[in-house]
N, C-alpha and C positions, 0 to 999 in steps of 0.2 A: 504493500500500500504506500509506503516512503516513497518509494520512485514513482510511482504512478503521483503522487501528489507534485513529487517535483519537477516529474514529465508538465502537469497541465499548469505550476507556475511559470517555468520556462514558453509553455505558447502564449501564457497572455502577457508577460513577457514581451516575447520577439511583436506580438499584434501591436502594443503600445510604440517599441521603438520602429516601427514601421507605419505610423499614422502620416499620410502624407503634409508635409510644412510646404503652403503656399501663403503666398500674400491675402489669403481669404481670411484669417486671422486679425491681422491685423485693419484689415476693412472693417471687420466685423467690430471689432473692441471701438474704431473710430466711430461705427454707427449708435451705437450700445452711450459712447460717450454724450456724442452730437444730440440726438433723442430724448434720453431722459437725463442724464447731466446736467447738460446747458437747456433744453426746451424744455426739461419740466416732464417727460410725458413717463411711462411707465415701461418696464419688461414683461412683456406676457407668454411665458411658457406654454407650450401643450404637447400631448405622444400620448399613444393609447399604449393600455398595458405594460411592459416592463419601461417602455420609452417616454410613458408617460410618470413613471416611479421615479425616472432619471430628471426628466425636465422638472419636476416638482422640490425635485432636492437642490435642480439649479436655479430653480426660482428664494428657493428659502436661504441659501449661500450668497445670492446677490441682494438678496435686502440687508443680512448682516455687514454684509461689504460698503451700503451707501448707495445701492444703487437699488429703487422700488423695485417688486418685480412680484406677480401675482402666475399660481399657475391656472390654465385655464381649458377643463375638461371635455374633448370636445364635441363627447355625445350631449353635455350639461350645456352648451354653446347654443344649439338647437331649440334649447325648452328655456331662452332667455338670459342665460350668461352670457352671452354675448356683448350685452351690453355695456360690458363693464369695461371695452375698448373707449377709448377716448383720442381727442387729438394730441398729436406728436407721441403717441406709444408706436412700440415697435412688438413686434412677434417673434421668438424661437421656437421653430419648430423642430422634430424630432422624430424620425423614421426611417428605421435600415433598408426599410425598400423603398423608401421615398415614393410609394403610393398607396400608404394607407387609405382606407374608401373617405373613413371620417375626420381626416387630418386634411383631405383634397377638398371635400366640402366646405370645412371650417373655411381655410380661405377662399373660396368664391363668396361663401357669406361674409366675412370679413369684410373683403372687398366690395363688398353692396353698402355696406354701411358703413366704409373707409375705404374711398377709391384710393388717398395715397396711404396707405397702410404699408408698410415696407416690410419684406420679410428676411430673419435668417435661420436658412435650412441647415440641421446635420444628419446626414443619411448617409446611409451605406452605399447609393448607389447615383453616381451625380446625372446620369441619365433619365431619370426618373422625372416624372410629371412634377413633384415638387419641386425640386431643383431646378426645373425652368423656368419653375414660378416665382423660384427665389429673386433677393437681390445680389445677395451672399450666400452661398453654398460653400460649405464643409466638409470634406468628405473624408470618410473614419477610413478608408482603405479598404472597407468590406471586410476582415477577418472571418476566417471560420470558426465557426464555433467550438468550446472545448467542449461540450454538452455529446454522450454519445453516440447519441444520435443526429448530431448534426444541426439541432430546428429548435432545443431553450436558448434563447437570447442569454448567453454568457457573455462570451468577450465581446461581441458585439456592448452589451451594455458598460462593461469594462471601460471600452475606449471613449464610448461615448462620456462618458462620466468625467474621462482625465479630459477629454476634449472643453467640458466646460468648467473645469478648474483653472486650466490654461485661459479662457476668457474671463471668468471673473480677479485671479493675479493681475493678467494686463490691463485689464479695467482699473484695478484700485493702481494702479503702477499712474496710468493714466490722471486718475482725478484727484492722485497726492490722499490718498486715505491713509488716515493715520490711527495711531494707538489711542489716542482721543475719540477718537470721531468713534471707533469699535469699541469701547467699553458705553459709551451714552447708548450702542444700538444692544448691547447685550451684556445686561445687569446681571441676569441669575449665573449660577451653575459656580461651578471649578474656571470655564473660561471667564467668565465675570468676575471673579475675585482677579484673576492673575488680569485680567484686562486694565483694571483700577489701581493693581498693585504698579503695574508698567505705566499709567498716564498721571496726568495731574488730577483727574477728577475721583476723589477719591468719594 
C-alpha cells in the first residue's frame, strides 16, 4: 500500500508541475484586480459538483484575501440567484470539460441580464464551448485522473484548486494586502490570534 500511495503522490505531483504557464494568468489576476479592486464590483464563482466544491472554497479564500467574492450555484441561478450579479462583477467559472449543460446556460442567462458581464474560465479543455465564451481561459493541462477508474474528479480537482491559489497570491501580491488588512477580515480561530499577534491591530 506505501508505494501505491506514493505511486499516486508522484502523479499528482508531475499533473501540478505540468499545468501549462501562459500569460492567461496574469490577465486574469489584472481583470480580478480592475473589476472588483478598483470598480467596486464583486467575484462570483460557480462549477457543479466536485468543480463547484473547488470554486466555493475559491470564493471563501478570496474574500479572506480582500477581495469580495460570492459562490454562485448554478442550478440555484435559474430559480432567482441570479440576481445577485450586479455591475462591474466579474465570473469564474469552472469545468474540466468546459461544457457543462448548466455552467453553458448560467452564462447565456448571465448575459441576458449583463451583456458586459466578462468571464474567466478554468477547464480542462480550452476547446470547449466555455472557453470561447470566455475572456480569459485557463487551462489545467487536462491530467488524468489518479481515480481507478479513470472518471472521480481527482487530480483534475487537484490542479484546479493550486490553479486558484496561484490567482488569489497574485491578486493580494497585486492590491498590496497586508497582515493588517487579514486579521480585521479574520478574527476567530488559531489564524486570528496569530493574525493580530503579527499586525498592529490587536
Amino acid at each position: 500500500m506505501i508505494n501505491s500511495i506514493h505511486e499516486l503522490l508522484k502523479k499528482e505531483s508531475e499533473a501540478i508541475k505540468n499545468i501549462p504557464i501562459t500569460d492567461s494568468y496574469e490577465k486574469a489576476v489584472n481583470l480580478i484586480v480592475e473589476q472588483v479592486h478598483h470598480k467596486k464590483g464583486k467575484l462570483v464563482t460557480t462549477g457543479m459538483g466536485k468543480a463547484g466544491q473547488i470554486a466555493m472554497n475559491i470564493a471563501t479564500t478570496f474574500c479572506s484575501t480582500g477581495i469580495p467574492s460570492v459562490f454562485l450555484h448554478p442550478s440555484e441561478a435559474q430559480h432567482g440567484d441570479l440576481g445577485i450579479l450586479q455591475e462591474n462583477d466579474l465570473m469564474l467559472l469552472i469545468s474540466n470539460s468546459g461544457k457543462t449543460r448548466e455552467i453553458v446556460e448560467l452564462t447565456q442567462l448571465a448575459h441576458v441580464l449583463n451583456p458586459a458581464l466578462k468571464y474567466i474560465v478554468i477547464t480542462g479543455n480550452p476547446d470547449s464551448p466555455l472557453a470561447k465564451e470566455s475572456d480569459i481561459c485557463i487551462y489545467t493541462g487536462h491530467p488524468d485522473e489518479v481515480c481507478t477508474l479513470g472518471m472521480t474528479p481527482t487530480t483534475s480537482t487537484t490542479v484546479m484548486t493550486v490553479i486558484g491559489d496561484i490567482l488569489v497570491v497574485e491578486t493580494m501580491k497585486r492590491t498590496g494586502f497586508t497582515i493588517e488588512d487579514y486579521s480585521k477580515r479574520h478574527h476567530g480561530g488559531y489564524l486570528g490570534k496569530k493574525a493580530r499577534a503579527l499586525s498592529n491591530d490587536k
